[in-house]
SEDREN-777936 format. One record per atom (N, C-alpha, C, O): x, y, z; residue in three letters. Coordinates in steps of 0.1 Angstrom, whole numbers, plus 2048, in hexadecimal, padded with zeros to 3 digits. Layout:
% residues N
XYZALA;...
This chain:
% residues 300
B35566232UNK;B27561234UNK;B2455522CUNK;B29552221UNK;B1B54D233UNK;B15540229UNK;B0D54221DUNK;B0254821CUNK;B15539213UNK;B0A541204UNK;AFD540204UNK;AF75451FBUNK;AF853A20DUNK;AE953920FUNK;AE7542213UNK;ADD54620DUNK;AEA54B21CUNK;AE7558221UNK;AE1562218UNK;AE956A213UNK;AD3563216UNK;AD356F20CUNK;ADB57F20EUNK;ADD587218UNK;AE05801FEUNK;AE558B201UNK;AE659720AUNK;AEE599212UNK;ADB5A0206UNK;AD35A7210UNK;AD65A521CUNK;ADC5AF221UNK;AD5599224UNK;AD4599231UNK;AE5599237UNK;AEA59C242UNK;AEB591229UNK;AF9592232UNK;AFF59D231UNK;B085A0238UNK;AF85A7224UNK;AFC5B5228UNK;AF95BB232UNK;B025C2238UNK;AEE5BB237UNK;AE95C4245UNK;AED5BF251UNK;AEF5C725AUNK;AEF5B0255UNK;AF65AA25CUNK;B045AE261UNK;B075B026CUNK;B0D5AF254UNK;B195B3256UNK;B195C2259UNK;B245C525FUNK;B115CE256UNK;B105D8255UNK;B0B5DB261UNK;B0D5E5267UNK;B065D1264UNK;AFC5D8278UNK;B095D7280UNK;B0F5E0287UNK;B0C5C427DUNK;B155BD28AUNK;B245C1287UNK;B2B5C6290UNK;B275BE279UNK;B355BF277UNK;B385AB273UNK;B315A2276UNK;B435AC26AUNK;B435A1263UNK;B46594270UNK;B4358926EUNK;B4B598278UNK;B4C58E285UNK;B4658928BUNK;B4657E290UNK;B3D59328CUNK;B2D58C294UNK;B23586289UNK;B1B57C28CUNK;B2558E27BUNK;B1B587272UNK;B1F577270UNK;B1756E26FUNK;B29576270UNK;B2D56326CUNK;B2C55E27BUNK;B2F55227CUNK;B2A565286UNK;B2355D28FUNK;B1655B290UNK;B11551295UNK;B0D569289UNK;B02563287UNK;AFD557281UNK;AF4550285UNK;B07555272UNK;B0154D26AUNK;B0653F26DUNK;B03536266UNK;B0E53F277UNK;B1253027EUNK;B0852D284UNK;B04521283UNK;AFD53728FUNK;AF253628FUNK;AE352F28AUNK;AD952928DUNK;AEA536281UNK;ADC52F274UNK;AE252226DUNK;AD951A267UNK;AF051E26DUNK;AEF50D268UNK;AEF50A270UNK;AEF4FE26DUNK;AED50A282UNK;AEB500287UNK;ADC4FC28DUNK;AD4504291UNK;ADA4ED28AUNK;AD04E628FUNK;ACC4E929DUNK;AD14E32A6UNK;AC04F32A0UNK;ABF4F02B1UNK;AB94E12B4UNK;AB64D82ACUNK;AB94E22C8UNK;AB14DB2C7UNK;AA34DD2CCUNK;A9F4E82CDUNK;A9A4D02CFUNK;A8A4D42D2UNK;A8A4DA2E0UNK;A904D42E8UNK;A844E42E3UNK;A854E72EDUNK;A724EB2EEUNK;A6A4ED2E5UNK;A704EB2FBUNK;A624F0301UNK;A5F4F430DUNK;A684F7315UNK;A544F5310UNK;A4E4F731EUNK;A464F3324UNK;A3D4EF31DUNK;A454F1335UNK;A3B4E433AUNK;A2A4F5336UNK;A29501337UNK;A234EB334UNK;A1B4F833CUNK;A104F2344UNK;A084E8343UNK;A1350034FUNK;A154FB35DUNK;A0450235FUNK;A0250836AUNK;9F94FF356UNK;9EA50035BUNK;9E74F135CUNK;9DE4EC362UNK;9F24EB355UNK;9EE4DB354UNK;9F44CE35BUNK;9F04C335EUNK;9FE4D535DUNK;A094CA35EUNK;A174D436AUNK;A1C4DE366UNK;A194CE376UNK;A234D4377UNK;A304D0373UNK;A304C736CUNK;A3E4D6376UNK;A4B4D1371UNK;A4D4C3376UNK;A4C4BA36DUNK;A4E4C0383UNK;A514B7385UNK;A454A7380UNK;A4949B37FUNK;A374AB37DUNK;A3349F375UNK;A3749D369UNK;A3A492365UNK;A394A7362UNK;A3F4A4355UNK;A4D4A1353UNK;A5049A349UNK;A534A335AUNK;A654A035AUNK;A5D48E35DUNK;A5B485354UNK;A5C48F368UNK;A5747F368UNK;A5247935DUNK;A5846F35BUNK;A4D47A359UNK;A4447434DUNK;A4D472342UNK;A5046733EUNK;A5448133BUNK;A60482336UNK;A64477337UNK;A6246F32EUNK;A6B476343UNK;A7546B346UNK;A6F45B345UNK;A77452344UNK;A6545A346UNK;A5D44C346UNK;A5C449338UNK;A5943E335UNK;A5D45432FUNK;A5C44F324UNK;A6A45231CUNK;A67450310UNK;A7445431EUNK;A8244F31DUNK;A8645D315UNK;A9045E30EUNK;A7E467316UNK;A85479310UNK;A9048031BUNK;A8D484326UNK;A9A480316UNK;AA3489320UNK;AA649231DUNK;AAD492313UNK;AA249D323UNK;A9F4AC326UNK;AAB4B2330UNK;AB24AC339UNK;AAA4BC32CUNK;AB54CA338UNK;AAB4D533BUNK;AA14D8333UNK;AAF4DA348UNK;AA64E7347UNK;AAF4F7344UNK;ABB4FA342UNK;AA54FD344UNK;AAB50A33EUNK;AB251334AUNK;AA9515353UNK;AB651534AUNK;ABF51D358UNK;AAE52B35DUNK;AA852D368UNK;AAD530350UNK;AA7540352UNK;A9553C354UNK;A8C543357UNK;A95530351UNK;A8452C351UNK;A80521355UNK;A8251834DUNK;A7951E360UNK;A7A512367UNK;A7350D361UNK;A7A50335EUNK;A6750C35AUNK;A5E50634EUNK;A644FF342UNK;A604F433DUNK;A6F50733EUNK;A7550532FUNK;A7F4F6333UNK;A854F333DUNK;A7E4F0327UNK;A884E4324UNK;A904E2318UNK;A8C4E730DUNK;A9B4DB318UNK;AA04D830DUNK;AA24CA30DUNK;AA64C3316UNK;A9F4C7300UNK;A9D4B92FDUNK;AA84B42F3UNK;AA44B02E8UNK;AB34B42F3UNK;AC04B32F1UNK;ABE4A82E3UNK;AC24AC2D8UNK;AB749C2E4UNK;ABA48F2DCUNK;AAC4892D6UNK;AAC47E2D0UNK;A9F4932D9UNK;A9548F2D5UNK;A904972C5UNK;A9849F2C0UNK;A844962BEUNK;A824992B5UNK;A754A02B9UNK;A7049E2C4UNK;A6C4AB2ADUNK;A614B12B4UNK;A5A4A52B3UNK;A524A52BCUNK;A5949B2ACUNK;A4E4912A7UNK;A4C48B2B6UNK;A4148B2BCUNK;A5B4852BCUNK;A5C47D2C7UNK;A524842D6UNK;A4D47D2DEUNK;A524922D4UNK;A4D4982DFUNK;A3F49B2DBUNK;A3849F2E4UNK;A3A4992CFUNK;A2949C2CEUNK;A2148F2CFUNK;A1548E2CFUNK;A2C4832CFUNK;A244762D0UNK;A264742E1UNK;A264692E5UNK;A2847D2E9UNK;A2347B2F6UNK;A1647F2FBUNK;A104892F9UNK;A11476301UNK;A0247B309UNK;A0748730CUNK;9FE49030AUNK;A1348D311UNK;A1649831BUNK;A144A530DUNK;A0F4B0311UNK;A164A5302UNK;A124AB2F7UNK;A004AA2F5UNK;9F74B12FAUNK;9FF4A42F0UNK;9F049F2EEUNK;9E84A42F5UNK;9DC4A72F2UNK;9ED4A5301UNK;9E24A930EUNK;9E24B6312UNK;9DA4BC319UNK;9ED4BB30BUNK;9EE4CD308UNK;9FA4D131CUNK;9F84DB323UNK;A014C931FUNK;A094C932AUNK;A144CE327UNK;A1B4D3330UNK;A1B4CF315UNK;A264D0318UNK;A244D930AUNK;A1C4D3302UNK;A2C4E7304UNK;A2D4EA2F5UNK;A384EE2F4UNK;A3F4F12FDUNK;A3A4EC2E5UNK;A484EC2DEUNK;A4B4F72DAUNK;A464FC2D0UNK;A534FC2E1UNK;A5850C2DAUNK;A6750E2DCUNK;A6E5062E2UNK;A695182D8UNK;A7951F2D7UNK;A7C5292DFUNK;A785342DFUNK;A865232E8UNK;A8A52B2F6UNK;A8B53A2EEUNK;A865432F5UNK;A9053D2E2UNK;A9054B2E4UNK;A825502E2UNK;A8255C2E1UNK;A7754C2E1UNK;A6A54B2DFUNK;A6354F2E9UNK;A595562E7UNK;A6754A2F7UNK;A62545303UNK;A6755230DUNK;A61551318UNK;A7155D30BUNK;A7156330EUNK;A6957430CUNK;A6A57D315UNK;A63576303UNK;A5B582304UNK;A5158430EUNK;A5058E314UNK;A45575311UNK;A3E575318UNK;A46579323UNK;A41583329UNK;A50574328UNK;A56575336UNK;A58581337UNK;A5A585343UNK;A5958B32CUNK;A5959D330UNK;A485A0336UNK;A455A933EUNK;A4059A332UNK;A3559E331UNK;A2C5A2343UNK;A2A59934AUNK;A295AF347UNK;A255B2353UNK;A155A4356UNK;A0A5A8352UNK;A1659A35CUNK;A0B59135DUNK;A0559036FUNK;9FD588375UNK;A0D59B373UNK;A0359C380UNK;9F95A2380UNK;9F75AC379UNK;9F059E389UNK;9E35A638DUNK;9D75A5388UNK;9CC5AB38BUNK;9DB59737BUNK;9CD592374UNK;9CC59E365UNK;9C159C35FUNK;9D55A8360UNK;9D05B0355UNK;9CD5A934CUNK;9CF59D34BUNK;9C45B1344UNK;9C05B2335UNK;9CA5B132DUNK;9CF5BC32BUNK;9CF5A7326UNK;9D95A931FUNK;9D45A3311UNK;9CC59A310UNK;9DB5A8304UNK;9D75AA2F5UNK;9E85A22F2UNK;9F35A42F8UNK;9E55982E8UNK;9F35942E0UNK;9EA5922D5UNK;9E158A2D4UNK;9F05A02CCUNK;9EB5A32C0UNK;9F159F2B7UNK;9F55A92B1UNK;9F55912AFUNK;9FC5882A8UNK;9FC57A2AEUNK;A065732ABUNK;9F75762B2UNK;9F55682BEUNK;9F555C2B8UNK;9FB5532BEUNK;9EE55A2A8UNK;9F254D2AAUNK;A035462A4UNK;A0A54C29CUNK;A045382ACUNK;9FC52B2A8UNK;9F952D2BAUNK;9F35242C0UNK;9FE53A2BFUNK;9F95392D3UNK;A0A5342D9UNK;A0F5362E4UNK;A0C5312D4UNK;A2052F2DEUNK;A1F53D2E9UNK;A215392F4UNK;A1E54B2EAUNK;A225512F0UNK;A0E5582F5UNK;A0C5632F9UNK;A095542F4UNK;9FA5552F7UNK;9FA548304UNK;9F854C310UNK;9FB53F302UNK;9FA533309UNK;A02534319UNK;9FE530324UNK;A1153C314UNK;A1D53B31CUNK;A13547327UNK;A14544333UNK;A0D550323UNK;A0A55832AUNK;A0155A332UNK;9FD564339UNK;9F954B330UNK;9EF547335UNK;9F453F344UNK;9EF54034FUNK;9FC538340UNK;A06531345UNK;A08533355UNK;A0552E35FUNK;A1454434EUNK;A1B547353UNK;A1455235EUNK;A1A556368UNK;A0455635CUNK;9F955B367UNK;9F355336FUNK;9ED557379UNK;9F454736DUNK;9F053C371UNK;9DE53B36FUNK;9D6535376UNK;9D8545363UNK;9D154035CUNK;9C7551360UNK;9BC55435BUNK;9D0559368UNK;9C856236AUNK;9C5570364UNK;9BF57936AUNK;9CE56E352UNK;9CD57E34AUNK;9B9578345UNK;9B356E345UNK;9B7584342UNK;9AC584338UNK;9B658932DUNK;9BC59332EUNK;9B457D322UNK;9BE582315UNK;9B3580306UNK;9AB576304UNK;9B658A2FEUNK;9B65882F3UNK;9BC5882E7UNK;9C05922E1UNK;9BD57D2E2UNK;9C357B2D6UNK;9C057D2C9UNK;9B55792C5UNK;9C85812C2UNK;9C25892B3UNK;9CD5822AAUNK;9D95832ABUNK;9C657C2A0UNK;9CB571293UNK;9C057428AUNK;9B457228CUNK;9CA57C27BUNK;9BE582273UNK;9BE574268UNK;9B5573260UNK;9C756B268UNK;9C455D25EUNK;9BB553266UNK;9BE54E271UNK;9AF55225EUNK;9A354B264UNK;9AF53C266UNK;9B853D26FUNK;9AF533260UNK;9B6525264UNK;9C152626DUNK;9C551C273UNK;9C853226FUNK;9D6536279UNK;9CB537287UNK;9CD532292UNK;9BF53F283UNK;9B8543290UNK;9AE538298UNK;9A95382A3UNK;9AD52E28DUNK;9A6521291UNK;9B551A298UNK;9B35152A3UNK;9BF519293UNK;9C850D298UNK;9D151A2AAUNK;9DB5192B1UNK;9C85212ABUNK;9CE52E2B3UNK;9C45292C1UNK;9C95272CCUNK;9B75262BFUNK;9AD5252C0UNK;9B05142CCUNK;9B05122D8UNK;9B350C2C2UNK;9B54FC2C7UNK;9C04FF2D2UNK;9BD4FC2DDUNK;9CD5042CEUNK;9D45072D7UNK;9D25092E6UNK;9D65012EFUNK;9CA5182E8UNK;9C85192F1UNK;9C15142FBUNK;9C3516307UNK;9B650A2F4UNK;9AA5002FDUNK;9B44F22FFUNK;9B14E9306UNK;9C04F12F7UNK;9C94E62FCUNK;9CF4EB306UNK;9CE4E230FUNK;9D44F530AUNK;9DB4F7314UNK;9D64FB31AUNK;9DE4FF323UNK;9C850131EUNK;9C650232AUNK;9C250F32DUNK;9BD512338UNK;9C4517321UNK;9C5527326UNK;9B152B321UNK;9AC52D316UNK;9AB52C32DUNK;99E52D32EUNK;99B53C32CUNK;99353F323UNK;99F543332UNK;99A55132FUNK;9A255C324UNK;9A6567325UNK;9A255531CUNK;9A855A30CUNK;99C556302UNK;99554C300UNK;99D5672FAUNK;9915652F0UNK;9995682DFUNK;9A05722DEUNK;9985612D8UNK;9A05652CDUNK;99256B2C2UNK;9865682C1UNK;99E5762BAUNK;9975822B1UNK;99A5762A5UNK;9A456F2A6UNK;98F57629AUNK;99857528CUNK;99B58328AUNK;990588289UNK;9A158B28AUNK;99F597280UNK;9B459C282UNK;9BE596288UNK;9B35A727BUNK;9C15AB27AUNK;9BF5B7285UNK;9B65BF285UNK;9C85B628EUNK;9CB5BD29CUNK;9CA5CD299UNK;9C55D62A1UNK;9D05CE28CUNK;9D15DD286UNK;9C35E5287UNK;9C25F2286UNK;9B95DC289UNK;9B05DE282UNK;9A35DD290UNK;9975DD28FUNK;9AA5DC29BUNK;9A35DA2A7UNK;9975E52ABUNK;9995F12A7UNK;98B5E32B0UNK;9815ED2B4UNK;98C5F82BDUNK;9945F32C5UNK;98C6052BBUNK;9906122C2UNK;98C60E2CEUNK;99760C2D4UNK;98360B2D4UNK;97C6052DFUNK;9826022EAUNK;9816052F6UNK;98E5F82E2UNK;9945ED2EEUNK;99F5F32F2UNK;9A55F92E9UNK;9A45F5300UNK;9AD5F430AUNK;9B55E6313UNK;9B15DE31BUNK;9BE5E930FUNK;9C55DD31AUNK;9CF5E031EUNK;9D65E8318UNK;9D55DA32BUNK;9DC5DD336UNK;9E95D732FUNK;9F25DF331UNK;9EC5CB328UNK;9FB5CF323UNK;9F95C5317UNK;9F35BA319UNK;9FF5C830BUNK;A025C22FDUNK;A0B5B82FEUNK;A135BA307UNK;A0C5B22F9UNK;A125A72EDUNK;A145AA2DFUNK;A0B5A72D7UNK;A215B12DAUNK;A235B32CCUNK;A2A5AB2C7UNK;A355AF2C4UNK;A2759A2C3UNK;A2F5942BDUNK;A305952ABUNK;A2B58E2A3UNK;A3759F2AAUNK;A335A229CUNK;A3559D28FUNK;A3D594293UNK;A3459C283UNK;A3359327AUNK;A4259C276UNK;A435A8275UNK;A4C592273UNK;A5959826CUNK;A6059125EUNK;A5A58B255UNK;A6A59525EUNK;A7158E253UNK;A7A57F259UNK;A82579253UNK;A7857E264UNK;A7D56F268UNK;A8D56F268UNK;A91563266UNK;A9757B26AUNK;AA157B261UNK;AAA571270UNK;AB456A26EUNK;AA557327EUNK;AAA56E287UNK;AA855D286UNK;AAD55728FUNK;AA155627DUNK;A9E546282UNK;AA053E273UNK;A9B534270UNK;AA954526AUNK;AAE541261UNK;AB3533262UNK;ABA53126CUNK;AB0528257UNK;AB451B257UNK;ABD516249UNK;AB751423FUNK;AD151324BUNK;AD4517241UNK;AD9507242UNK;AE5504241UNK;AD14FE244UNK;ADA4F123EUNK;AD54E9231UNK;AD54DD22EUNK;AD04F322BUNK;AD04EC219UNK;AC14E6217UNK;ABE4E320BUNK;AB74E2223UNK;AAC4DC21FUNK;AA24E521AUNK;A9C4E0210UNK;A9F4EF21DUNK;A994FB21AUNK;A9D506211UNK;AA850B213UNK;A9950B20AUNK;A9F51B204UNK;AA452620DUNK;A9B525215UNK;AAB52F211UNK;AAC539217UNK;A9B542216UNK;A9354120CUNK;A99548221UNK;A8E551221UNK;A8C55C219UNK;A90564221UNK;A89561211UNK;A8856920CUNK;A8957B214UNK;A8057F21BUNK;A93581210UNK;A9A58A213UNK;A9D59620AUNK;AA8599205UNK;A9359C20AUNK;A9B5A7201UNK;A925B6205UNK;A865B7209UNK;A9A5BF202UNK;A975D0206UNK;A885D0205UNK;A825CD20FUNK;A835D21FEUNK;A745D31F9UNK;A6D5CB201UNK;A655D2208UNK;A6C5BD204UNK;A655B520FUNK;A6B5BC21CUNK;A655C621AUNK;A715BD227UNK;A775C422EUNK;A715D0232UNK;A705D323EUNK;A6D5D6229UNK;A685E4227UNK;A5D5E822AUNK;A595F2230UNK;A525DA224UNK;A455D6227UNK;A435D1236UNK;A395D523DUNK;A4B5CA239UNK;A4A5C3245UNK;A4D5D1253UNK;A445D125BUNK;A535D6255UNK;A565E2255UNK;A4A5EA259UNK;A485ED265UNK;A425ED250UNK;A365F824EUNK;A2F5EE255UNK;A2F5F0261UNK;A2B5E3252UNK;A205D825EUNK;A255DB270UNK;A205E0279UNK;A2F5D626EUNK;A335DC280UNK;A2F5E6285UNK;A275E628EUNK;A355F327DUNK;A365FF280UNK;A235FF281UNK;A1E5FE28CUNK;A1D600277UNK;A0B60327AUNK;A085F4282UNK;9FC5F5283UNK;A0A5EC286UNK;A0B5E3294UNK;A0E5EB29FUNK;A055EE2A8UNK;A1D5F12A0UNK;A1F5F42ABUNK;A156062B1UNK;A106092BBUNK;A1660C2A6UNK;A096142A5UNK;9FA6102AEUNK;9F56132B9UNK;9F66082A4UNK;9E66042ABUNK;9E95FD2BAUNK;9DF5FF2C1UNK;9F45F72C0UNK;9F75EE2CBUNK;9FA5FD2D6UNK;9F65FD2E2UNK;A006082D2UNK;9FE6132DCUNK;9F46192DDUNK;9F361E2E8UNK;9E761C2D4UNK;9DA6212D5UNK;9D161A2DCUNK;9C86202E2UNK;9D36052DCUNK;9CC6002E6UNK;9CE5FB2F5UNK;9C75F42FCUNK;9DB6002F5UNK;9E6603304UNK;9DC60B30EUNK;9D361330AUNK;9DE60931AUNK;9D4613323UNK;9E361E328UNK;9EF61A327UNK;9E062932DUNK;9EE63032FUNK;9F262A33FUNK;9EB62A349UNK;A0062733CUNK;A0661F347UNK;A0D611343UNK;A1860D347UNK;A0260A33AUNK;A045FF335UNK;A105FB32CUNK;A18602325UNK;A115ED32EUNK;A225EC32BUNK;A1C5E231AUNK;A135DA318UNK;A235E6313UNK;A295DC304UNK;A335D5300UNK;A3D5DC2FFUNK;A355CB2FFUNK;A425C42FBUNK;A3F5BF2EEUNK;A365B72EAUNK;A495C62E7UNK;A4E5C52D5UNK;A565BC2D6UNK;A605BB2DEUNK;A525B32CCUNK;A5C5A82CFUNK;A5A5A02BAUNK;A4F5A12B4UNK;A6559B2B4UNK;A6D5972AAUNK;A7558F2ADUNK;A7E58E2B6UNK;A725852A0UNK;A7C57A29EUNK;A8657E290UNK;A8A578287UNK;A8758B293UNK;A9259428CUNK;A9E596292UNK;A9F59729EUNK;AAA596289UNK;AB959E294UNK;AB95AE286UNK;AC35B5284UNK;AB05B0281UNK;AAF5BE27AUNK;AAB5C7283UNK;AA35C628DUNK;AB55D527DUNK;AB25DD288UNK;AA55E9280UNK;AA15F2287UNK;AA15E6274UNK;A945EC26EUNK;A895E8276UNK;A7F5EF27AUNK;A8C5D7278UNK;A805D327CUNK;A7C5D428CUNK;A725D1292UNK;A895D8291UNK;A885D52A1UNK;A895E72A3UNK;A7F5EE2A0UNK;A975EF2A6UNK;A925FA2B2UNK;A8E6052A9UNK;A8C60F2AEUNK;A8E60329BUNK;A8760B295UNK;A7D60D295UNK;A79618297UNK;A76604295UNK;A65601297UNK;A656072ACUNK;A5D6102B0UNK;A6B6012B1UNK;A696072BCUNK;A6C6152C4UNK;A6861A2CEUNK;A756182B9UNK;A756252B7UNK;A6A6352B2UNK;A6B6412B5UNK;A626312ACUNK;A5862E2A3UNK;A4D6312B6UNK;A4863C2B9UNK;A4C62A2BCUNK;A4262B2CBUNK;A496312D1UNK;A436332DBUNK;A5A6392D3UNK;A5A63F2DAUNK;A5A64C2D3UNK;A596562DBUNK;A5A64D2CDUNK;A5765A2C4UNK;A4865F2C7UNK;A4566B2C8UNK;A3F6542C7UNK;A326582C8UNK;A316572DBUNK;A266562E1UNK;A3C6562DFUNK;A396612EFUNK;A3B64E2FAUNK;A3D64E307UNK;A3B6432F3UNK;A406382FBUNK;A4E63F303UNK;A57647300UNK;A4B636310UNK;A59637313UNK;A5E627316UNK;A5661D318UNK;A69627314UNK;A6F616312UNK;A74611324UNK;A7B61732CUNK;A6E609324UNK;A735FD333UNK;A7F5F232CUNK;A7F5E7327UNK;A8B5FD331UNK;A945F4333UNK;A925E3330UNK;A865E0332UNK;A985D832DUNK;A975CA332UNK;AA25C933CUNK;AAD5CE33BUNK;A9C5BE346UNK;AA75BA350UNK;AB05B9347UNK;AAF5B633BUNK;AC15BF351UNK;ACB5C0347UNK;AD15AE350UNK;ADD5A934FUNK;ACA5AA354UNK;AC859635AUNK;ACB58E34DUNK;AD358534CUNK;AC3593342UNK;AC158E336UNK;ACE58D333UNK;AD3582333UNK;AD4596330UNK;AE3597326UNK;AED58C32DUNK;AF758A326UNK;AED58433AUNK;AF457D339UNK;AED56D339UNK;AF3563337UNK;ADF56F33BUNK;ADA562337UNK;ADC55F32AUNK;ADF55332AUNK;ADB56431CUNK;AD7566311UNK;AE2567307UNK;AE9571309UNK;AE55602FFUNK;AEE56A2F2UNK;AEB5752EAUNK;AE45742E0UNK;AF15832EEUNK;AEC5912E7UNK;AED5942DEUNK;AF95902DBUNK;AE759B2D5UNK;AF05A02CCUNK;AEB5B22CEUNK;AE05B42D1UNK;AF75BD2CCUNK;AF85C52D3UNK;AEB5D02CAUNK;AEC5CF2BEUNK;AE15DB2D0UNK;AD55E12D1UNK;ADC5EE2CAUNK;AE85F02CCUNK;AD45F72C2UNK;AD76012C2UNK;ACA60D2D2UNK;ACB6192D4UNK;AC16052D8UNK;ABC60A2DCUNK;ABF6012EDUNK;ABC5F62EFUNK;AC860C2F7UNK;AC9602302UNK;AB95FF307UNK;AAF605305UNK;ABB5F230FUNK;AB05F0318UNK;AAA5E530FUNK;AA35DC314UNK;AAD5E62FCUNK;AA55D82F8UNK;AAF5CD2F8UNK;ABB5CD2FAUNK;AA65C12F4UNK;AB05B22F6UNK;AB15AF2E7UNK;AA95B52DFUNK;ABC5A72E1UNK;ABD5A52D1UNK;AC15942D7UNK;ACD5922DAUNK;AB958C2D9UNK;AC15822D3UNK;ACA57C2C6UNK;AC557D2BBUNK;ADA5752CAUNK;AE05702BAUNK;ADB5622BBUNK;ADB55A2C5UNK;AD75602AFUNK;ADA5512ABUNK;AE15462AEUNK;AE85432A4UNK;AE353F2B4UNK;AEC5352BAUNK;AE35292B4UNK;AD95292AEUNK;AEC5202BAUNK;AE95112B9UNK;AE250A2C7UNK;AE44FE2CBUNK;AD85142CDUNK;ACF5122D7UNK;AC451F2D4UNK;AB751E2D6UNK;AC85282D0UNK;AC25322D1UNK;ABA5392C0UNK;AC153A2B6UNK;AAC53D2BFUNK;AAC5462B0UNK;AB05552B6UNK;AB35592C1UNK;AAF55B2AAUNK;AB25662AAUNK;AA456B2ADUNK;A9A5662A7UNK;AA45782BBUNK;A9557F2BEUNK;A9C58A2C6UNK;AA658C2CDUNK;A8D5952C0UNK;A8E5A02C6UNK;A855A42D3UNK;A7A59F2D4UNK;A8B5AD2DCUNK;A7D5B12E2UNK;A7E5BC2EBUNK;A885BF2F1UNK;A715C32EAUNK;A745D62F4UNK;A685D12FAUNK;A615C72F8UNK;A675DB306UNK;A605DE310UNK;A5C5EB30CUNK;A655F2308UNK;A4C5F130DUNK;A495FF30DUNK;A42604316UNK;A3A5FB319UNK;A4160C31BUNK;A33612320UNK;A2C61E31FUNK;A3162931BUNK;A1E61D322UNK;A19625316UNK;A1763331FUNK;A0F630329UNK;A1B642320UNK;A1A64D329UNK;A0964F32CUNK;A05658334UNK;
């Protein structure tokens, strides 16, 4: 493993995957991706923006699995925020493995949908997007300045019938019901590791882990109490830990969840890394890809 690799992690790494896959992870983590994003399509469709793109000299690829998503092979994030097509809230910058939870997310029929962890809005926005403006959603960001810059987002892009909470999701009125969650949960980051020397390694060790851990788990807790029964949840991490992924999801089926499969579509779109729980997705770390987790639930 790379000596930047905190210890800890290349222990559990090699201990989940096996030492073959872990030094593929961490070839992962030195490489540089590139910028990648999405048109969004309340504003802007594909084809004006590829045009525009192109009028302003960015050359882009598209994503095989998401007609929206782009890769921007030779540009920088600076290069793509000094576009009107930025500015005007037509196009945001996110990370293809990012861009995939919303895509589990059930968005027919206009529901009620809750993403209880939402901001800076990347997967709040996408799912505004991707109803073509028709969930009633609410968003919950318990850091007042996260919940203000959560806040701008959304009225940039377009997404009108979204109300954002300040408060901590944990901590929601008993009250509320909704037709399907958004669990983007707050993790230890161990999937989007950056090891080319400009940065320190993330801080990694048992005891943080442990903590992070207990937050999910009473996340994923309060996110089945405001589930209506029927209603679907998607847990989703920018973790390749398996504490923080089917443990915790484990954790909701114990409390009577039953798990929704993901298209087994995914496994050959996607680079895997292999589940102890069939039916969830693990993305590995590549040199296109971070490392992310994600389940499907539904609530009996």
């Amino acid at each position: 493993m790379h000596p930047l690799v905190p210890p800890f992690l290349s222990q559990a790494l090699t201990a989940r995957y096996g030492a073959e896959m872990a030094e593929e992870i961490c070839a992962g983590f030195l490489t540089r991706r590139p910028v990648t994003f999405r048109i969004n399509t309340l504003k802007a469709t594909a084809e004006e923006a590829d045009a525009a793109l192109a009028e302003a000299g960015v050359a882009v690829r598209p994503v095989p699995w998401y007609g929206d998503a782009r890769i921007a092979d030779g540009a920088l994030e600076r290069d793509l925020q000094a576009l009107p097509l930025y500015t005007e809230g037509k196009i945001y910058l996110q990370s293809l493995s990012a861009m995939v939870p919303a895509l589990l997310m059930p968005l027919e029929g206009s529901p009620s949908v809750l993403d209880m962890c939402a901001a800076p809005g990347g997967k709040s926005t996408q799912m505004a997007a991707l109803s073509g403006g028709s969930i009633s959603l609410t968003c919950c960001e318990r850091d007042a300045l996260r919940a203000q810059r959560l806040r701008h987002n959304l009225a940039l892009q377009g997404a009108g019938r979204a109300v954002v909470m300040n408060t901590d999701a944990r901590r929601l009125d008993p009250l509320f019901r909704f037709d399907a969650i958004l669990l983007d949960a707050p993790c230890t980051g161990s999937g989007t590791l950056v090891l080319d020397g400009s940065q320190p390694p993330r801080r990694m060790e048992p005891a943080w882990v442990s903590k992070t851990v207990a937050t999910q788990k009473a996340l994923m807790k309060r996110a089945l109490q405001a589930l209506r029964p029927g209603g679907t949840l998607v847990y989703a991490t920018c973790s390749i830990l398996r504490e923080e992924n089917e443990e915790v999801v484990q954790t909701a089926l114990d409390a009577g969840a039953r798990l929704l499969p993901v298209d087994p579509a995914w496994e050959s779109r996607l680079p895997t890394l292999p589940v102890s729980l069939p039916g969830c997705l693990c993305i590995r770390p590549t040199g296109l890809y971070e490392g992310f987790f994600a389940a499907r639930l539904q609530k009996q």
